[in-house]
N, C-alpha and C positions, 0 to 999 in steps of 0.2 A: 358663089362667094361665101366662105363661112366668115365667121366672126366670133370675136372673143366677150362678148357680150349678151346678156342676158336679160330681157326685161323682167323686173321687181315690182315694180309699181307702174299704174294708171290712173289720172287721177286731176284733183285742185294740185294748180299752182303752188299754193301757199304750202302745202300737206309735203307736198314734195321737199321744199327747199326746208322744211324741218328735217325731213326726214335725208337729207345730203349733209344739213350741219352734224346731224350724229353720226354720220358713217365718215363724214372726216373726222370728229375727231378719235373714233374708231384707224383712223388710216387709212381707211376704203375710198378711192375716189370714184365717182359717182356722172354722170352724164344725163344730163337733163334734154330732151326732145322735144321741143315748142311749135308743132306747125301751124300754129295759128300765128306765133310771133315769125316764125320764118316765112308765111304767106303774107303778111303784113310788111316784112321790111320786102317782098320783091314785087307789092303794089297791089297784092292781090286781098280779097277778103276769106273769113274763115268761120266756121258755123262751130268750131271747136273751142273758142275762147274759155282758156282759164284751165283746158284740159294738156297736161301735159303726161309723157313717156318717159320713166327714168329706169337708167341701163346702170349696169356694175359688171365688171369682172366677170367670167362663169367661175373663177376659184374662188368667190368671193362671195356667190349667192346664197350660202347658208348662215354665213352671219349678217347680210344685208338683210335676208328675209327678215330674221330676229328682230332687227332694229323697223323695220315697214311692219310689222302686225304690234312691236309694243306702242308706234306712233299714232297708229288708226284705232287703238286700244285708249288713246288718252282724248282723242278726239270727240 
């Protein structure tokens, strides 16, 4: 199965959802991957807390990169 998605970042929670607020207001939408929060709502526990997976577009990975290294860059 292919997919139109790319992962950009790996990473804190918090780092992420900075770095979604700039790529919307960029226009980029952005998908965030929590399995620590998805293993938690389905009962289970998770050794990953706080580490999340964020996906973008693949037309869209060269200006999301931009905005993920100026965000880790202010960090």
């Amino acid at each position: 199965m292919t997919s139109n998605y790319k992962k950009i970042y790996t990473g804190e929670s918090l780092v992420a959802q900075q770095i979604v607020t700039q790529l919307r207001g960029m226009g980029i939408e952005a998908i965030i991957k929590d399995e620590a929060e998805s293993a938690r709502l389905a009962g289970f526990a998770s050794s990953m807390l706080g580490q999340v997976d964020l996906f973008v577009n693949k037309d869209e990975v060269e200006k999301a990169t931009t905005v993920v290294e100026a965000v880790l860059k202010e960090s």
